[in-house]
C-alpha distance (Angstrom), angle and dihedral (degrees) to the residues before:
residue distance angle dihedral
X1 . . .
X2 3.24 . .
X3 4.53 131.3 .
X4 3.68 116.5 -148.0
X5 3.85 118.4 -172.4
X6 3.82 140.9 176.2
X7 3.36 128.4 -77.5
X8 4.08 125.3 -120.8
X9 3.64 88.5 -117.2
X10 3.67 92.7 52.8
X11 4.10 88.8 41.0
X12 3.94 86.1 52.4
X13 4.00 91.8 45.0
X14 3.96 94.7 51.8
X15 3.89 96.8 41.4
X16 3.72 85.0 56.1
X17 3.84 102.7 37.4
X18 4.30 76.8 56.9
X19 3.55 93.8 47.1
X20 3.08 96.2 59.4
X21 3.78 98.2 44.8
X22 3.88 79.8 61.1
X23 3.36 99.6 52.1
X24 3.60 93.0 52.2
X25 3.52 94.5 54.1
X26 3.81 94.8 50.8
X27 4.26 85.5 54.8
X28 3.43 87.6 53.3
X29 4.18 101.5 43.0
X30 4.46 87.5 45.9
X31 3.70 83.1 43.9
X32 3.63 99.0 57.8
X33 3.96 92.9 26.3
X34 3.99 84.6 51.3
X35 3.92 93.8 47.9
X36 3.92 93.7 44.7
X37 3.81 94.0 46.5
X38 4.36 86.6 48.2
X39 3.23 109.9 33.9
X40 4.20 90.4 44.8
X41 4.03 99.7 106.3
X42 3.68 94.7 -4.5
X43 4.15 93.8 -118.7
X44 3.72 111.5 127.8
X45 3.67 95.5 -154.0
X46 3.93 122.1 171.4
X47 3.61 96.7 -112.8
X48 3.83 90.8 56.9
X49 3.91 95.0 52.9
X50 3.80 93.5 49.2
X51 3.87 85.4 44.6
X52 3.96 83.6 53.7
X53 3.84 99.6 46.6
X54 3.78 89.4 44.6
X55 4.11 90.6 53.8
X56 3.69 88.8 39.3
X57 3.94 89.1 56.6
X58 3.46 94.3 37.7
X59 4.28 85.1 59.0
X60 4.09 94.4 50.8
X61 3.60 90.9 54.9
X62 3.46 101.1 40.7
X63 4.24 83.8 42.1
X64 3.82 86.7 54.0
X65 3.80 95.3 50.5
X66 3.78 93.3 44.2
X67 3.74 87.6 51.9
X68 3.81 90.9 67.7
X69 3.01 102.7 39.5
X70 3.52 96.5 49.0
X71 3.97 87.3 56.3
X72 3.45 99.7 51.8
X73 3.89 91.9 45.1
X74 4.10 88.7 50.5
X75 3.81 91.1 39.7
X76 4.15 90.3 54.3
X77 3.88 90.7 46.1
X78 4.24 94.3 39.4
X79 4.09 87.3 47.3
X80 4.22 87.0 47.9
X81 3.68 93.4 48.7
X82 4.19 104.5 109.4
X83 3.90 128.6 164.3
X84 4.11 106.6 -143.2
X85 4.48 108.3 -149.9
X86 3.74 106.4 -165.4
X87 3.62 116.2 159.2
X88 3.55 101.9 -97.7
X89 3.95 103.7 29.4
X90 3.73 144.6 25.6
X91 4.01 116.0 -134.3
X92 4.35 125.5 -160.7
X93 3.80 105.6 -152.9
X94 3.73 113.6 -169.2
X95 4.12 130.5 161.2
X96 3.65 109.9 -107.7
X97 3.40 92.5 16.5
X98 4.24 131.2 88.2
X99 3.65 112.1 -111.2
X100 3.85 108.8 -95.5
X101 4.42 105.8 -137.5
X102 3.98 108.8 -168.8
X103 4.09 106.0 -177.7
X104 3.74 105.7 -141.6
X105 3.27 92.0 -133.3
X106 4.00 89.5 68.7
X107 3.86 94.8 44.7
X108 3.91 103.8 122.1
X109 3.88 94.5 -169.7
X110 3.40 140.6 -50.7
X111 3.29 130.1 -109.3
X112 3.75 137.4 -149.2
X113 4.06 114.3 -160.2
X114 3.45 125.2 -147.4
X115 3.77 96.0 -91.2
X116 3.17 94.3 52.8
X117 3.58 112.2 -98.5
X118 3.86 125.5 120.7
X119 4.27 136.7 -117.1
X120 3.54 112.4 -164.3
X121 4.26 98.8 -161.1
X122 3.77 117.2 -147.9
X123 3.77 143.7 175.3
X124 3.95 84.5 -104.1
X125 3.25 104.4 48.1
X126 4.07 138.7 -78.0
X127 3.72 138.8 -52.7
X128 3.77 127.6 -161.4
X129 4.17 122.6 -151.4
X130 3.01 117.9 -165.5
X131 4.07 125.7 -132.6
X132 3.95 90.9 -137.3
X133 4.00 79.6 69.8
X134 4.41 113.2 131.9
X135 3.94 101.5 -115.8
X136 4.18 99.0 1.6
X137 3.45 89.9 170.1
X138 3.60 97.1 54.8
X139 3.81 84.3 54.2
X140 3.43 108.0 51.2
X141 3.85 89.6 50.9
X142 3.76 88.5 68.7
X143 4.08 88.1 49.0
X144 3.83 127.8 79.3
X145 3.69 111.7 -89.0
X146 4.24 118.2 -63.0
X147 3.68 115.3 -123.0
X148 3.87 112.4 -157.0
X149 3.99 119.3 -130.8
């Protein structure tokens, strides 16, 4: 039996890979937000810019908190994210989350995508490894063989 887990530098990598997934998609909600709420009857009237500066105040400090606690929340779940090897099965533990069991006699094939990161294919369903993993190689020579995509 052996537990394989991810590394800090992979933990680090994914928590800001999703931050900034976040970020964009607060741009683009005060973007459209900020273009329906100006361009609605075209009158630029006092009242509607301080409305605007207020909402677009409001939105940096509630970006600011949600940054936080977004990384704490992804850091908890990235440092609780474990592979289990026994000899007949390979188990994904992950806070929140059910375990995920995949026998190895139902693995299909596995899987590695083009960025790197691995698929193993079962009878059940699918399981995703990631590359940031601590000692991948180590793991994958306990797995069926990797195909590459």
């Amino acid at each position: 039996m052996a537990i394989y887990k991810m590394s800090p530098e992979g933990i680090e990598t994914q928590i800001q890979k999703t931050q900034k997934m976040v970020i964009v998609f607060i741009v683009v909600i005060v973007a459209i937000t900020s273009s329906i709420l100006i361009f609605k009857d075209r009158e630029y009237d006092q009242s509607r810019i301080v409305s605007l500066s207020i909402f677009g105040i409001l939105i940096v400090i509630l970006f600011f908190y949600m940054r936080n606690k977004i990384k704490k929340t992804l850091t908890s779940s990235f440092e609780s994210l474990e592979y289990e090897i026994t000899t007949n099965s390979i188990i994904r533990r992950l806070n929140n989350i059910g375990d995920l069991e995949i026998m190895m006699d139902d693995i299909k094939f596995i899987s590695k995508t083009k960025k790197g990161d691995y698929v193993i294919i079962s009878d059940k369903g699918k399981m995703a490894i990631s590359r940031h993993i601590e000692d991948l190689d180590n793991l994958l020579s306990k797995l069926p063989e990797v195909k590459d995509n």
